[in-house]
mmCIF file of the N, C-alpha and C atoms, coordinates in Angstrom:
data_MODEL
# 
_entry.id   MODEL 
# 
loop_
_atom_site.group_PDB 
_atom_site.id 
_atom_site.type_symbol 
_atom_site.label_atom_id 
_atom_site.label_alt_id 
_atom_site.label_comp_id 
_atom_site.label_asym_id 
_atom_site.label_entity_id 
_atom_site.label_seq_id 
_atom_site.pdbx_PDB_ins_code 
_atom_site.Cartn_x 
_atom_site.Cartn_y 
_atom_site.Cartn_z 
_atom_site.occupancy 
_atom_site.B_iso_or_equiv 
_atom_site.pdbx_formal_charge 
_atom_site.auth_seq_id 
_atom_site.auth_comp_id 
_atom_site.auth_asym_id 
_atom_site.auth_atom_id 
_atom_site.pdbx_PDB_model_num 
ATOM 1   N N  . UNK A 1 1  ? 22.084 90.805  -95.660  1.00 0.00 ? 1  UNK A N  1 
ATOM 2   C CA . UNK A 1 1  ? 20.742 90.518  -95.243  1.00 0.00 ? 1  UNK A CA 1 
ATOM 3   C C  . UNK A 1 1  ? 19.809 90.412  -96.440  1.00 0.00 ? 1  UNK A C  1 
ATOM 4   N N  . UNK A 1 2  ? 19.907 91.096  -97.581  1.00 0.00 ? 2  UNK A N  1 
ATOM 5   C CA . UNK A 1 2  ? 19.389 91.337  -98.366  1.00 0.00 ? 2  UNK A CA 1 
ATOM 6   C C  . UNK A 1 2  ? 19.574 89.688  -99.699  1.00 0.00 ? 2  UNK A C  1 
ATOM 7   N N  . UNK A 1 3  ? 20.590 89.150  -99.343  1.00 0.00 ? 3  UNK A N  1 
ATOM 8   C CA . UNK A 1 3  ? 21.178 88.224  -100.125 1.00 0.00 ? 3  UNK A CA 1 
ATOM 9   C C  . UNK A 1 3  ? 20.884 86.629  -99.182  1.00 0.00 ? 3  UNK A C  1 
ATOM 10  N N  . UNK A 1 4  ? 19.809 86.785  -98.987  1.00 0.00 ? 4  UNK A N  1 
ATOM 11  C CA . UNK A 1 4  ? 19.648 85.042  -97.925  1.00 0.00 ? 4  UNK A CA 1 
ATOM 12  C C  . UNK A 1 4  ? 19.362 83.940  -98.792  1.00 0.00 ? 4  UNK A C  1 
ATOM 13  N N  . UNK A 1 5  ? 18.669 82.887  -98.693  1.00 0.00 ? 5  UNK A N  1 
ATOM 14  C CA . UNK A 1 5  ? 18.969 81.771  -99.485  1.00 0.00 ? 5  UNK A CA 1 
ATOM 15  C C  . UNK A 1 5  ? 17.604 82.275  -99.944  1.00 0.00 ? 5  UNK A C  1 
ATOM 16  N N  . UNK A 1 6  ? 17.746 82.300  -101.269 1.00 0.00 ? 6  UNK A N  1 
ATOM 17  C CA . UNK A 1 6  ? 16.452 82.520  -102.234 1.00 0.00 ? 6  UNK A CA 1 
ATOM 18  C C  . UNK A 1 6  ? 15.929 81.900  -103.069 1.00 0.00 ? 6  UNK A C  1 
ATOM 19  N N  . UNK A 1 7  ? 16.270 80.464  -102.968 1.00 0.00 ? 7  UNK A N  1 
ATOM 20  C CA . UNK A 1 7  ? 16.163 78.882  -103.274 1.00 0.00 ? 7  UNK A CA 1 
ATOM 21  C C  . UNK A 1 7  ? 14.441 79.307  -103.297 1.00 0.00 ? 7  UNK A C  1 
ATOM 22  N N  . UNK A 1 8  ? 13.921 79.413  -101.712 1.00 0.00 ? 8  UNK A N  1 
ATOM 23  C CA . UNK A 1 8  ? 12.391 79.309  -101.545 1.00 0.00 ? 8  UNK A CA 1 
ATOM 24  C C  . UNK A 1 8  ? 11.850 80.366  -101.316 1.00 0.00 ? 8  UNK A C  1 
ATOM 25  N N  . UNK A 1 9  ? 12.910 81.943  -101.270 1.00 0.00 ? 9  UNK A N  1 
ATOM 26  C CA . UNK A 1 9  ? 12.071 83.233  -100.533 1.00 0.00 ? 9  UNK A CA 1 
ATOM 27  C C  . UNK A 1 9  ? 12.224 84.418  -101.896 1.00 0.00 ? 9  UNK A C  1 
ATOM 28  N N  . UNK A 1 10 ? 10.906 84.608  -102.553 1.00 0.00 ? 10 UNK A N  1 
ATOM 29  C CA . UNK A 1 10 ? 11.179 84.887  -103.878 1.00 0.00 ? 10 UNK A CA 1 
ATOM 30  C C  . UNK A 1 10 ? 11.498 86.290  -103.734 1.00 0.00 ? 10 UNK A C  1 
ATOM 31  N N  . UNK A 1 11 ? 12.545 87.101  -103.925 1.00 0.00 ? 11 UNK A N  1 
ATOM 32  C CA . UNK A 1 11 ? 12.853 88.481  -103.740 1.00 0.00 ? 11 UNK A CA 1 
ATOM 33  C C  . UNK A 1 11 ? 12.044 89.366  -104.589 1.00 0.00 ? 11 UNK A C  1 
ATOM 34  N N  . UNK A 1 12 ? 11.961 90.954  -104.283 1.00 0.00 ? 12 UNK A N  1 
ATOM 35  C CA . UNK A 1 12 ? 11.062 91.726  -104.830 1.00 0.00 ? 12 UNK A CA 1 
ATOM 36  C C  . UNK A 1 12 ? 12.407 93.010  -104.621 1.00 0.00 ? 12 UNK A C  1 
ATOM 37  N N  . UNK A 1 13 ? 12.266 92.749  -105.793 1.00 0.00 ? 13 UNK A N  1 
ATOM 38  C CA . UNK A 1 13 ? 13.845 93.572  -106.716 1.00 0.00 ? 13 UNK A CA 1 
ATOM 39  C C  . UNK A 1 13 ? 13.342 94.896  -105.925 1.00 0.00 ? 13 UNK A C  1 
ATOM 40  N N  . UNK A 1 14 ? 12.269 95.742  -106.524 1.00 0.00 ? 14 UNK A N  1 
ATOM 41  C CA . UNK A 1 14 ? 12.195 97.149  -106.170 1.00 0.00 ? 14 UNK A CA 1 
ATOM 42  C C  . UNK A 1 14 ? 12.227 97.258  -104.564 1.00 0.00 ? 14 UNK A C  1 
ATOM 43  N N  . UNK A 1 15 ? 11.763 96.724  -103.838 1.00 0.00 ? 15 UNK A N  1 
ATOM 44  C CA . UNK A 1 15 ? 11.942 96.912  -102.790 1.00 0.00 ? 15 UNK A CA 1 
ATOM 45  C C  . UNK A 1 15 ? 13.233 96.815  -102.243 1.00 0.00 ? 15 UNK A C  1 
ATOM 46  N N  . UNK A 1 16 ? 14.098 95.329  -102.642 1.00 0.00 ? 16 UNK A N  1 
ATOM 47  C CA . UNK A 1 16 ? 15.191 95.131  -102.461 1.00 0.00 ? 16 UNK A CA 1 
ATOM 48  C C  . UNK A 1 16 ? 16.250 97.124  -102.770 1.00 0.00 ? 16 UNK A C  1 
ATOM 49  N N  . UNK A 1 17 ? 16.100 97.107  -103.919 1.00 0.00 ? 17 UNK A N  1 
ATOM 50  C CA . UNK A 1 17 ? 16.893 98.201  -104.252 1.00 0.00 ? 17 UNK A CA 1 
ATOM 51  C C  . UNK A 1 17 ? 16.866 99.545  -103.890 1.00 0.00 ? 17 UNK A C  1 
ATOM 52  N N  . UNK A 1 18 ? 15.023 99.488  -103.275 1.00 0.00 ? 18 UNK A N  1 
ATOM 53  C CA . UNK A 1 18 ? 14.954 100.948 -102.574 1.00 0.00 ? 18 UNK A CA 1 
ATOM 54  C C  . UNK A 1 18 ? 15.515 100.764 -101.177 1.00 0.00 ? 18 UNK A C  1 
ATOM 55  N N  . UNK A 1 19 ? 15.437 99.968  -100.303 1.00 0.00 ? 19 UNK A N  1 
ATOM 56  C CA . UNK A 1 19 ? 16.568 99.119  -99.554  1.00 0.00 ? 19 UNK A CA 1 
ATOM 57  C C  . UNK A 1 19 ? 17.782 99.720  -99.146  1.00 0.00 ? 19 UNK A C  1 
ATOM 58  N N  . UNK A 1 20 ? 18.769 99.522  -100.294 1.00 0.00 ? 20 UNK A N  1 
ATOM 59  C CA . UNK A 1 20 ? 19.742 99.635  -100.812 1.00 0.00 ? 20 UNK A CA 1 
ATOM 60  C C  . UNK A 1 20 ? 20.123 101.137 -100.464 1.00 0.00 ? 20 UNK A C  1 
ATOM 61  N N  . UNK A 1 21 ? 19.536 101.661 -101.711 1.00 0.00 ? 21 UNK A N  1 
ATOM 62  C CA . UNK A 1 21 ? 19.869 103.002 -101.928 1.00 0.00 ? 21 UNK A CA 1 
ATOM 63  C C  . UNK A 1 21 ? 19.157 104.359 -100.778 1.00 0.00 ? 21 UNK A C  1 
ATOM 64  N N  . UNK A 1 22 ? 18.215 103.912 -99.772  1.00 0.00 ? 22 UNK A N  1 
ATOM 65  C CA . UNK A 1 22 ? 17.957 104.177 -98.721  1.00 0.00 ? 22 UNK A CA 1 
ATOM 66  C C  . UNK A 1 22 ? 18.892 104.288 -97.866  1.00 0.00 ? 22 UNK A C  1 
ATOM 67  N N  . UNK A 1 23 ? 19.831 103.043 -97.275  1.00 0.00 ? 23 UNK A N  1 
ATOM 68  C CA . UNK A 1 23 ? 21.203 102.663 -96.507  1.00 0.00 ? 23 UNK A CA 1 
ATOM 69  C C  . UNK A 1 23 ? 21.863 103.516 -96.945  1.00 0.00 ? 23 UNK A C  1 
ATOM 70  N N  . UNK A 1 24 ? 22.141 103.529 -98.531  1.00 0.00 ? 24 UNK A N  1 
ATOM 71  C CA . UNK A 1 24 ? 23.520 104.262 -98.843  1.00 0.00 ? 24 UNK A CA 1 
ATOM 72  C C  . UNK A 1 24 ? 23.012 105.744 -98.481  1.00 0.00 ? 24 UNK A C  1 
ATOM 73  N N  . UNK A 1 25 ? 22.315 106.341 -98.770  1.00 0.00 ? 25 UNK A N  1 
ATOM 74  C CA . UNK A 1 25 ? 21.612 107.981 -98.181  1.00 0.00 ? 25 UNK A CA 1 
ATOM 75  C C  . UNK A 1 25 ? 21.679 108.251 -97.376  1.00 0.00 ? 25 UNK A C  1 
ATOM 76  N N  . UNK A 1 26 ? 21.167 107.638 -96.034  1.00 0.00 ? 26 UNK A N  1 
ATOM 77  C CA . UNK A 1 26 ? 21.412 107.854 -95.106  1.00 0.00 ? 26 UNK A CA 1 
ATOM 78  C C  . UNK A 1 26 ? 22.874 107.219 -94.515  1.00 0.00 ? 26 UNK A C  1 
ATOM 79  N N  . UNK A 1 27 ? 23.537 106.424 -94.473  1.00 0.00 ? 27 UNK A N  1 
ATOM 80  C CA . UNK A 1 27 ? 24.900 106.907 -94.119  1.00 0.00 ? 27 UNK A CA 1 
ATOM 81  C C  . UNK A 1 27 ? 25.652 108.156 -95.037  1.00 0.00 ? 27 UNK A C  1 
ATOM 82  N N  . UNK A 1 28 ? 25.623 107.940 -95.870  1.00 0.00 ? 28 UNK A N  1 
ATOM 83  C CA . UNK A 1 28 ? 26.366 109.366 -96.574  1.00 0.00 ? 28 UNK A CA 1 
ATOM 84  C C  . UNK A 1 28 ? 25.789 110.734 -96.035  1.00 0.00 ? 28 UNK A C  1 
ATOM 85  N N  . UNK A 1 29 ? 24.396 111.064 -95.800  1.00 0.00 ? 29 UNK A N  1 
ATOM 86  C CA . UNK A 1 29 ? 23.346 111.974 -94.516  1.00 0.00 ? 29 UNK A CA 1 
ATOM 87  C C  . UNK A 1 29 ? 24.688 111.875 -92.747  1.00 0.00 ? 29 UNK A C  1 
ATOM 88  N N  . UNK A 1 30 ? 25.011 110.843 -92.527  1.00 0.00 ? 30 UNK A N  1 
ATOM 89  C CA . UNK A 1 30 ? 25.525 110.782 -91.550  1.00 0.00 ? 30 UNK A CA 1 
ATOM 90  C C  . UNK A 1 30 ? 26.923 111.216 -91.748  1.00 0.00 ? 30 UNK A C  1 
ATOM 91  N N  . UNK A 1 31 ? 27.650 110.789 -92.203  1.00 0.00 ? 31 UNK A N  1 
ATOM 92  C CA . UNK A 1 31 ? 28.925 111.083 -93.216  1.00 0.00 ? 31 UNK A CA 1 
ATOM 93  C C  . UNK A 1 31 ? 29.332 112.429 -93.100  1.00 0.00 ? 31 UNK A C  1 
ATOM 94  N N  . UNK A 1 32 ? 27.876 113.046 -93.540  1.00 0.00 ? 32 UNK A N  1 
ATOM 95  C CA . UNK A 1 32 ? 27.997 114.392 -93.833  1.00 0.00 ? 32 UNK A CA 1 
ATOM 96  C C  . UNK A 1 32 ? 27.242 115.503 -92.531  1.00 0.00 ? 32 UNK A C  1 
ATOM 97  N N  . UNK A 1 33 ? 26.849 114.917 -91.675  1.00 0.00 ? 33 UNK A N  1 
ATOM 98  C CA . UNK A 1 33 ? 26.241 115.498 -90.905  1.00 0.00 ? 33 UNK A CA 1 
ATOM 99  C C  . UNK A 1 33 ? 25.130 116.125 -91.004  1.00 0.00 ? 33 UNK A C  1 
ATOM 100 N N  . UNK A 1 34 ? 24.132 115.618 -92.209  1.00 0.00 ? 34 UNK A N  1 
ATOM 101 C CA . UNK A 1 34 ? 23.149 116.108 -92.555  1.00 0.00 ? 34 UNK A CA 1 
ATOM 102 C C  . UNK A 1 34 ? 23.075 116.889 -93.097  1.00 0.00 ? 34 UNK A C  1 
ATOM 103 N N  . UNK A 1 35 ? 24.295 117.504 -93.936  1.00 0.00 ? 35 UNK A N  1 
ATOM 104 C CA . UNK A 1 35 ? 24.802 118.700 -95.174  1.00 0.00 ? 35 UNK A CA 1 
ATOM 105 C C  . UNK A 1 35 ? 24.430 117.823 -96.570  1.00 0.00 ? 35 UNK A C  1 
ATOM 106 N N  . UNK A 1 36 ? 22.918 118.348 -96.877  1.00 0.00 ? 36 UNK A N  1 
ATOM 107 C CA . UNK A 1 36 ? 22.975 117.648 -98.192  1.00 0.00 ? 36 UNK A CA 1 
ATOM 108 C C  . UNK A 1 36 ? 23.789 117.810 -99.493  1.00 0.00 ? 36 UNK A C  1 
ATOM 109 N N  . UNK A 1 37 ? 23.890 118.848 -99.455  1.00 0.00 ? 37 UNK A N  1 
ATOM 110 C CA . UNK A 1 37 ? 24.858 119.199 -100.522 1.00 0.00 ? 37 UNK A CA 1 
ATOM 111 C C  . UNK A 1 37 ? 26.472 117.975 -100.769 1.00 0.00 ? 37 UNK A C  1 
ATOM 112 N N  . UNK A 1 38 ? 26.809 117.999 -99.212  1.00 0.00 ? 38 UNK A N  1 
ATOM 113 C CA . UNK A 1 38 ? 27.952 117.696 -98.961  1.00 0.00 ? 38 UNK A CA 1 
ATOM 114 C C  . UNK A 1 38 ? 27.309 115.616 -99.079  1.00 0.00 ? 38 UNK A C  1 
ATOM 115 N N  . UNK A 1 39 ? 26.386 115.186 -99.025  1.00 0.00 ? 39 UNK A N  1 
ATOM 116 C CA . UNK A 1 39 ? 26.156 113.665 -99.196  1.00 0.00 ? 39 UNK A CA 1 
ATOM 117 C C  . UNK A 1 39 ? 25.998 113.794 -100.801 1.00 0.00 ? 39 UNK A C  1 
ATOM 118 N N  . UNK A 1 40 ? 25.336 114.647 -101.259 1.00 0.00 ? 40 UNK A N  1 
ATOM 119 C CA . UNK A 1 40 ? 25.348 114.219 -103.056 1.00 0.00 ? 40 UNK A CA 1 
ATOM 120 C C  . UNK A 1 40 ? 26.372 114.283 -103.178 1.00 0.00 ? 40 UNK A C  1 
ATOM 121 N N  . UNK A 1 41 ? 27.404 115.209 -102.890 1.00 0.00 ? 41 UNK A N  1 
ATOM 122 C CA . UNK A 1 41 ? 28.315 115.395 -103.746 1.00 0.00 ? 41 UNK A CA 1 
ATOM 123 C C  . UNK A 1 41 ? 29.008 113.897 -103.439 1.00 0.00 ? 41 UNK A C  1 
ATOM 124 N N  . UNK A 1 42 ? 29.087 113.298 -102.344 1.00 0.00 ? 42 UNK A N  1 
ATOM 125 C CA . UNK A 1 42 ? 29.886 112.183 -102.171 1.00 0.00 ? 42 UNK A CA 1 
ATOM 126 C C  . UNK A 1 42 ? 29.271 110.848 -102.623 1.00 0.00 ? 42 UNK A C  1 
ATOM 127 N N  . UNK A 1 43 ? 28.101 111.190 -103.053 1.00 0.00 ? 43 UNK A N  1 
ATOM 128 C CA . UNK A 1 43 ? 26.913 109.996 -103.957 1.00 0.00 ? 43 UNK A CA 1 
ATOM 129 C C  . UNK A 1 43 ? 27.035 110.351 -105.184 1.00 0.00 ? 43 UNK A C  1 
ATOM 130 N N  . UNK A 1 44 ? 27.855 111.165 -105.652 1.00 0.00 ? 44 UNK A N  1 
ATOM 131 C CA . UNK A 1 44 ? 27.690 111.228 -107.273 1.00 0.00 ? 44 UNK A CA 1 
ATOM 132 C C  . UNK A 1 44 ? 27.137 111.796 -108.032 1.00 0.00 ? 44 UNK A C  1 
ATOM 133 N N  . UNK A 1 45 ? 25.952 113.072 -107.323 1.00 0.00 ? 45 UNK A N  1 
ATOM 134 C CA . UNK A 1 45 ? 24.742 113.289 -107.311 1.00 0.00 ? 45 UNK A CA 1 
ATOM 135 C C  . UNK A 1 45 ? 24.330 114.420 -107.290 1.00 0.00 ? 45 UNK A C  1 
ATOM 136 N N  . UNK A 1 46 ? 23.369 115.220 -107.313 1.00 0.00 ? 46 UNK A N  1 
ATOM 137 C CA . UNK A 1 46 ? 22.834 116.661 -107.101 1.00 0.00 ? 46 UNK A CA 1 
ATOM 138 C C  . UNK A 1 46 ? 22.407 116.832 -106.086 1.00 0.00 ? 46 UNK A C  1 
ATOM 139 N N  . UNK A 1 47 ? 22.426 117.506 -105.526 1.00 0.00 ? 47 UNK A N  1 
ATOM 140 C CA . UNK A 1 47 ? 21.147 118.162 -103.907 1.00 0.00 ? 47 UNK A CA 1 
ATOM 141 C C  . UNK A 1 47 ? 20.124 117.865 -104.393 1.00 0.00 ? 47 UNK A C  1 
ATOM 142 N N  . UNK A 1 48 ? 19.868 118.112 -105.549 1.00 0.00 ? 48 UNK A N  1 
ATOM 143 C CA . UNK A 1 48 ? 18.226 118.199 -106.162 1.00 0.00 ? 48 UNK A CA 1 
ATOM 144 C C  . UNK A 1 48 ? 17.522 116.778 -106.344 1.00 0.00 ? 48 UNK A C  1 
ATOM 145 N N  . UNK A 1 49 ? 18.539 115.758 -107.118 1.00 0.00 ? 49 UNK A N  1 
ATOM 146 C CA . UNK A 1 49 ? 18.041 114.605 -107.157 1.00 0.00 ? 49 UNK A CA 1 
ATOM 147 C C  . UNK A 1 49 ? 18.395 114.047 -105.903 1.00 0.00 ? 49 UNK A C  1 
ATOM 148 N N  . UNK A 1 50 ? 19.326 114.052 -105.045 1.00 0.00 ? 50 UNK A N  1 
ATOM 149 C CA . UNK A 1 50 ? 18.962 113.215 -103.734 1.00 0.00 ? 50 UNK A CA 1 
ATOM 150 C C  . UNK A 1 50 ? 17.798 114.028 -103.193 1.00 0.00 ? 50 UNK A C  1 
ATOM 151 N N  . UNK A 1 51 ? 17.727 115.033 -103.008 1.00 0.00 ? 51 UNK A N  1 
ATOM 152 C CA . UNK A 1 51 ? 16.318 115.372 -102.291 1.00 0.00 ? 51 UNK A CA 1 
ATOM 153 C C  . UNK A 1 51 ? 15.115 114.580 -102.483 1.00 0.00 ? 51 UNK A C  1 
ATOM 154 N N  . UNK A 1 52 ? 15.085 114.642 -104.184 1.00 0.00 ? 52 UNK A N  1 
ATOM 155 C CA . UNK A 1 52 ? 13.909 113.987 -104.714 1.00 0.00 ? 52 UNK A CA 1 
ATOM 156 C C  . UNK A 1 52 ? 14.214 112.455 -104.366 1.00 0.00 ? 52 UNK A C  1 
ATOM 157 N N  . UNK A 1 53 ? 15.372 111.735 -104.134 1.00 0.00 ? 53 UNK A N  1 
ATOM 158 C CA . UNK A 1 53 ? 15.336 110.773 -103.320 1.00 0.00 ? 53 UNK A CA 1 
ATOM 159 C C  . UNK A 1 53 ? 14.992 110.103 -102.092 1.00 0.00 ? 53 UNK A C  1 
ATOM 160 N N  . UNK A 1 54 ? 15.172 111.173 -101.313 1.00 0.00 ? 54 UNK A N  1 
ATOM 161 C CA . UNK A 1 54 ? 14.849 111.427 -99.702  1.00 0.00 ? 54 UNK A CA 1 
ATOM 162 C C  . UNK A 1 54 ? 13.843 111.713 -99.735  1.00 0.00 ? 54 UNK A C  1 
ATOM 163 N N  . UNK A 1 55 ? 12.758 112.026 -100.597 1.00 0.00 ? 55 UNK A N  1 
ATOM 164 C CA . UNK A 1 55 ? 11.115 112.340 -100.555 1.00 0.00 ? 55 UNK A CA 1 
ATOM 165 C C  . UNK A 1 55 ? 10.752 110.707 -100.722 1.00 0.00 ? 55 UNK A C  1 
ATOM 166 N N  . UNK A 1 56 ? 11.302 110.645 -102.272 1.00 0.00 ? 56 UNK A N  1 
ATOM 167 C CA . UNK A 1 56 ? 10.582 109.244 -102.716 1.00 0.00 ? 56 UNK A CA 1 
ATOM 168 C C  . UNK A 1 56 ? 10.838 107.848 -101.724 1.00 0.00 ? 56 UNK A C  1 
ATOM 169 N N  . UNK A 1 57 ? 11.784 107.882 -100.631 1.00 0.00 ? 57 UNK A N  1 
ATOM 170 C CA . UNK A 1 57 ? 12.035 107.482 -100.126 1.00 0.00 ? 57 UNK A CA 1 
ATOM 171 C C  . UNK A 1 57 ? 12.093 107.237 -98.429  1.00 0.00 ? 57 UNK A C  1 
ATOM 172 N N  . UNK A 1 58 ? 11.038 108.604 -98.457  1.00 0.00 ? 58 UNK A N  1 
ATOM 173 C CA . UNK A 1 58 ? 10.618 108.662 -97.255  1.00 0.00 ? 58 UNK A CA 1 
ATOM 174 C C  . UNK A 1 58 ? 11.628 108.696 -96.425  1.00 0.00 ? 58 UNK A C  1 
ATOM 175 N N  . UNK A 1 59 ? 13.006 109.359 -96.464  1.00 0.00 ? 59 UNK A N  1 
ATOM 176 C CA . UNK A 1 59 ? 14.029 110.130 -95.837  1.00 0.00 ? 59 UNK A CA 1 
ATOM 177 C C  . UNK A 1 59 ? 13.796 111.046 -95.042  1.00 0.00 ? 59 UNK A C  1 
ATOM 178 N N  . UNK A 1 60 ? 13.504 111.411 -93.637  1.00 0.00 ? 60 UNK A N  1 
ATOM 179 C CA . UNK A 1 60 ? 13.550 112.970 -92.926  1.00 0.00 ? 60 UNK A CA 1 
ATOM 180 C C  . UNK A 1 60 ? 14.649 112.681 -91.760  1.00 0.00 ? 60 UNK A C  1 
ATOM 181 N N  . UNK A 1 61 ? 15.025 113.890 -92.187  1.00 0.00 ? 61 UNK A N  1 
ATOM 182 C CA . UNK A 1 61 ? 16.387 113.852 -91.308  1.00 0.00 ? 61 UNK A CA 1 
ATOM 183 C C  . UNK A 1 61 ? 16.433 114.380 -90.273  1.00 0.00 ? 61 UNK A C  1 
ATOM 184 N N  . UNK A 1 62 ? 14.860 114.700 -89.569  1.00 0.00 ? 62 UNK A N  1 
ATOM 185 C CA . UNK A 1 62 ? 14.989 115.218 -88.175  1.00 0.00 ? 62 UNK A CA 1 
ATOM 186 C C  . UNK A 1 62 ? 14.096 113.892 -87.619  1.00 0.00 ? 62 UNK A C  1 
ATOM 187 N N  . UNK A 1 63 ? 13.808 112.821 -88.655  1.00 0.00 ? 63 UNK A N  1 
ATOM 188 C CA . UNK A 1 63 ? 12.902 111.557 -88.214  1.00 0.00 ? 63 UNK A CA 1 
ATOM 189 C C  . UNK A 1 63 ? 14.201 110.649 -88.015  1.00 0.00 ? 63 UNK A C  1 
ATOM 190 N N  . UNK A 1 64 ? 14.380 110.276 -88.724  1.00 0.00 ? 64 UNK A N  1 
ATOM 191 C CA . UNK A 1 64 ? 15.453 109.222 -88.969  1.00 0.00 ? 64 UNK A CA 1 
ATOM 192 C C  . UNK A 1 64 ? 17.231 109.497 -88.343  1.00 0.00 ? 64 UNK A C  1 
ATOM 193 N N  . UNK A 1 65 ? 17.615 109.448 -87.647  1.00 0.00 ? 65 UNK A N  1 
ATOM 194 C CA . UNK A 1 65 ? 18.670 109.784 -86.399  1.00 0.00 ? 65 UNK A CA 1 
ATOM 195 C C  . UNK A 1 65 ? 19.859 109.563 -87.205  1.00 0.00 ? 65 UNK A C  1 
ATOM 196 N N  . UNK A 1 66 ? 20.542 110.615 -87.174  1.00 0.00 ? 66 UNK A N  1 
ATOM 197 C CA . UNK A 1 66 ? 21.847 110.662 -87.910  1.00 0.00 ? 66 UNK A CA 1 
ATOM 198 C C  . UNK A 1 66 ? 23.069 110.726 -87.444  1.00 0.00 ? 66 UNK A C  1 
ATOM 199 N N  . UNK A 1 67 ? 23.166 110.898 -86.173  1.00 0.00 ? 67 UNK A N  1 
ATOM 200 C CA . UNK A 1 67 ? 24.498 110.741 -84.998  1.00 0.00 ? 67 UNK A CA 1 
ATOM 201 C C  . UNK A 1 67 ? 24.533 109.598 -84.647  1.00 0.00 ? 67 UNK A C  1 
# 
């Protein structure tokens, strides 16, 4: 979705990529059943910096439906 014909629709990278890495959070959030510990670790990542991801990113996991 993110990749359409961009001949005439000029993309906006940051958005595109917060996008991105939004999707990947929250399925790995789902993955994990909402055990953050247990989604960084499978993102590569710290509890601490995905948290600070899930802020900057406007992530809440009693907002955003994870089953």
């Amino acid at each position: 979705q993110i990749m359409k014909d961009t001949s005439r629709t000029p993309i906006n990278l940051e958005k595109a990529v917060g996008e991105f890495e939004r999707n990947l959070i929250v399925e790995a959030l789902k993955k994990c059943d909402g055990i953050q510990t247990r989604a960084a670790k499978q993102l590569g990542t710290t509890r601490r910096i995905l948290r600070y991801r899930m802020d900057k990113l406007g992530i809440d996991i009693s907002r955003d439906k994870l089953a």
